[in-house]
N, CA, C and O of each residue as an XYZ file, in Angstrom:
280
protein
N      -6.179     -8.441     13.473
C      -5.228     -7.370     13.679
C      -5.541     -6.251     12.689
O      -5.725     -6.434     11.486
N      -5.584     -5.032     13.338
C      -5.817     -4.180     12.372
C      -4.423     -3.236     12.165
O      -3.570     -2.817     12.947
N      -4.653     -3.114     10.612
C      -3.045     -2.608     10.241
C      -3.527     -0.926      9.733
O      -4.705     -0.678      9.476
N      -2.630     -0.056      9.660
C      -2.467      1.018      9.269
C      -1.014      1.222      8.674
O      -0.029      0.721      9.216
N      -0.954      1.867      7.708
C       0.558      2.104      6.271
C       0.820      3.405      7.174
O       0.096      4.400      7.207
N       1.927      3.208      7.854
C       2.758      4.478      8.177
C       3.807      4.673      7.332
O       4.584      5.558      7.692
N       4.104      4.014      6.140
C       5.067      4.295      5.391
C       5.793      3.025      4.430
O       6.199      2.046      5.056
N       5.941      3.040      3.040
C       6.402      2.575      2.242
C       7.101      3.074      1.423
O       7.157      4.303      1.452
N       8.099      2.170      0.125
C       9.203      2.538     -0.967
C       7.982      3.185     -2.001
O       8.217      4.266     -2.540
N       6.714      2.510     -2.250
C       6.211      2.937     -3.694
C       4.752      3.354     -3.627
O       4.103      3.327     -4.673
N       4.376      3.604     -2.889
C       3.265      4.243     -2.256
C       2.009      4.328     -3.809
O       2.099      5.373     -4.453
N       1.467      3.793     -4.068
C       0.001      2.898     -3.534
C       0.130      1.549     -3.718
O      -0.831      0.945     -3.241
N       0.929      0.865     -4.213
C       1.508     -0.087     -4.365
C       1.846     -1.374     -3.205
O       2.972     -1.824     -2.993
N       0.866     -1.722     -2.685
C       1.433     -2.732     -1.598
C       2.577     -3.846     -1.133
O       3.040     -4.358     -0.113
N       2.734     -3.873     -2.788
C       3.858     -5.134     -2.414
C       5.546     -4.831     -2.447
O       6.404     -5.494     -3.031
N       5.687     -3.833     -1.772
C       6.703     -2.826     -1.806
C       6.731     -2.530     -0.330
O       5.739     -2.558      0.398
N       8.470     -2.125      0.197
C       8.807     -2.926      1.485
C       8.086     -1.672      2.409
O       8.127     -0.554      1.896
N       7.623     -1.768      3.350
C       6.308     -0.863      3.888
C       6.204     -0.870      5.833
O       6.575     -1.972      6.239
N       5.969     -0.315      6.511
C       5.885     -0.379      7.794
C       4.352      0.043      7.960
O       3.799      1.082      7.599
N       3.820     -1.100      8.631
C       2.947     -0.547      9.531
C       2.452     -0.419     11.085
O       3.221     -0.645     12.019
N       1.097     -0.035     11.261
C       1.128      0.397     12.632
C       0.152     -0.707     12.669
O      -0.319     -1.158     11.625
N      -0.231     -1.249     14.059
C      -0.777     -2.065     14.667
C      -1.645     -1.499     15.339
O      -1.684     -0.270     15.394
N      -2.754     -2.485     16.161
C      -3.840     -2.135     17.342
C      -3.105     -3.130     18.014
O      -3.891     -3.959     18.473
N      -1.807     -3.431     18.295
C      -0.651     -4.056     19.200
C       0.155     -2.793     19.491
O       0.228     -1.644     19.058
N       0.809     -3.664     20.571
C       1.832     -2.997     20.849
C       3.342     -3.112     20.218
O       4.321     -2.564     20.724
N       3.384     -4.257     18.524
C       3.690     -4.505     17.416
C       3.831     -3.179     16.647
O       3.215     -2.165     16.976
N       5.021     -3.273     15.178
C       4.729     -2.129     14.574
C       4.942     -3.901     13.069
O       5.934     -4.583     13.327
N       4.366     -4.246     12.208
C       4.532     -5.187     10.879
C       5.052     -4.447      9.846
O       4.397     -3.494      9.424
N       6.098     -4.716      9.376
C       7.145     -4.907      8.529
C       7.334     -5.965      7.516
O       7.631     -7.157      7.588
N       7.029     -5.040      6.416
C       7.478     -5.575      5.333
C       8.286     -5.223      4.223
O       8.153     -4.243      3.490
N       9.675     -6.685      4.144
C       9.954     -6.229      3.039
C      10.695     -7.417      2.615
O      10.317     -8.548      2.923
N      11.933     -7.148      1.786
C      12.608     -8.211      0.742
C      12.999     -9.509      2.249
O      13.383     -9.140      3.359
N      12.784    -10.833      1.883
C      13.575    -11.913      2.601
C      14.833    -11.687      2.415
O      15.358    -11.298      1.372
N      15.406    -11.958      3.559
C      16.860    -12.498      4.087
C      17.216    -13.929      3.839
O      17.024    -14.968      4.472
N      17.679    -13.696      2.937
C      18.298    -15.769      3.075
C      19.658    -16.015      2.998
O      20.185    -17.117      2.844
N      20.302    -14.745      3.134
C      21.959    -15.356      3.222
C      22.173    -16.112      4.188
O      21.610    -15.748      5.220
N      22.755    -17.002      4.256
C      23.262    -18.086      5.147
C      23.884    -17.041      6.652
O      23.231    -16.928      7.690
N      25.105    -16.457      6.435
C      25.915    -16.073      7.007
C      25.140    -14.991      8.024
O      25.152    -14.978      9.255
N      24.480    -14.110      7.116
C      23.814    -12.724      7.667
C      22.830    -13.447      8.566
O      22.641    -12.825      9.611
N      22.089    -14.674      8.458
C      20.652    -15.656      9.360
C      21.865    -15.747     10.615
O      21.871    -15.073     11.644
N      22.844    -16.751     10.214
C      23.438    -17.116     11.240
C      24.337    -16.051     12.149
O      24.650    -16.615     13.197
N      24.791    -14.853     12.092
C      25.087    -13.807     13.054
C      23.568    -13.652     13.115
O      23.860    -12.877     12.204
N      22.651    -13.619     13.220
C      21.480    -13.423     13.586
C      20.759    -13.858     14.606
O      19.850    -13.426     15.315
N      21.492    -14.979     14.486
C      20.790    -16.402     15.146
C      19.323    -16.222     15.535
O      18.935    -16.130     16.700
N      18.546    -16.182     14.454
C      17.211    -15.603     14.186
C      16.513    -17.411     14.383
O      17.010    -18.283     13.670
N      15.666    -17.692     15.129
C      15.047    -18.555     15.595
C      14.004    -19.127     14.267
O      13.505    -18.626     13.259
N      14.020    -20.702     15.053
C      13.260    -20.747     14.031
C      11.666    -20.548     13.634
O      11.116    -21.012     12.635
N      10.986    -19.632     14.813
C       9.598    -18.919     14.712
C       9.690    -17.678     14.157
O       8.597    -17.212     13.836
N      10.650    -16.983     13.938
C      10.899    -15.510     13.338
C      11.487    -15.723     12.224
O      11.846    -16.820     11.795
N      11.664    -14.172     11.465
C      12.193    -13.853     10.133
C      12.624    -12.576     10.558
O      12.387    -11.942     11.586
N      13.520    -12.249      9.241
C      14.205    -11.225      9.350
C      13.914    -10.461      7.477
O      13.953    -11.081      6.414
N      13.696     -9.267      7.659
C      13.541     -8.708      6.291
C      14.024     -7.069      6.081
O      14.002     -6.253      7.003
N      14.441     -6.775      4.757
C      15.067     -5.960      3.889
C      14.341     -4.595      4.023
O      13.399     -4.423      3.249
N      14.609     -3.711      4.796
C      13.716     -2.284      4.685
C      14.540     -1.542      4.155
O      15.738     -1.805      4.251
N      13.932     -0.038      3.221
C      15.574      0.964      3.240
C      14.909      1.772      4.754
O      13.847      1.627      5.361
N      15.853      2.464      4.925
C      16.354      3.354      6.033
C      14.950      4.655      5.646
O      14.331      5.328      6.470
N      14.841      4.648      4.553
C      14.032      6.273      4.224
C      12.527      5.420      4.789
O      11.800      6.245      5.342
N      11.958      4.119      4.782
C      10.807      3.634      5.198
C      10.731      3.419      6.801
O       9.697      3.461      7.468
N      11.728      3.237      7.166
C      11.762      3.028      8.915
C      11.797      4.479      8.999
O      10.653      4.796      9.325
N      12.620      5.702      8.858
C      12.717      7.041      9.059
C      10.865      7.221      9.347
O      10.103      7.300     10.310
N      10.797      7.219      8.000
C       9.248      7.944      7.609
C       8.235      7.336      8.901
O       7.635      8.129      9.626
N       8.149      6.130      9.052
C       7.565      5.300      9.874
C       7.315      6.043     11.428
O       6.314      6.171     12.133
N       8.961      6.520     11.599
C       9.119      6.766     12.900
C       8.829      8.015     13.296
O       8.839      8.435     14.453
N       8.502      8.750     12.058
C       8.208     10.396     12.287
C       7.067     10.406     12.699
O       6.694     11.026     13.695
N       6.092      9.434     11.686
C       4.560      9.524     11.430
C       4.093      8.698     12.903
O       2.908      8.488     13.163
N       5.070      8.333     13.682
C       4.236      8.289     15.056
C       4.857      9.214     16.036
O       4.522      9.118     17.216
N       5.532      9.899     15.749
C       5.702     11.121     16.579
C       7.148     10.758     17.394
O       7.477     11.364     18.414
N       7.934      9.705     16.803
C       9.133      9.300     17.604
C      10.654     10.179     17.174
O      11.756     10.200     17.721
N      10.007     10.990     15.701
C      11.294     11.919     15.562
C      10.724     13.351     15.090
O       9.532     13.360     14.780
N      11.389     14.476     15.007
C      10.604     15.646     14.428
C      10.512     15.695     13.290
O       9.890     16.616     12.760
């Protein structure tokens, strides 16, 4: 899979919560784990998936840099 950084919190810094773009029809996301009990279970997040911590300014940025907002 080849990845491309459309956007992260700390920019050059990789291990900092980050969106990227895919050669899918996928966009990979990364950031802090979810392990509250309560927040999994309204989730009812399966047990092949995860769920993780982005701020709002990294999905924004993400979504500009493919042309989905102005």
């Amino acid at each position: 899979m080849q990845l491309s950084l459309l956007s992260n919190d700390c920019y050059p810094n990789k291990t900092c919560p980050a969106v990227y773009d895919t050669d899918t029809d996928d966009l990979l996301v990364q950031g802090r784990q979810v392990t509250d009990p309560a927040a999994l279970a309204a989730l009812e997040v399966p047990e092949h998936e995860t769920v993780a911590l982005v701020p709002r300014s990294v999905v924004y940025e993400a979504a500009r840099r493919l042309g989905w907002l102005p």
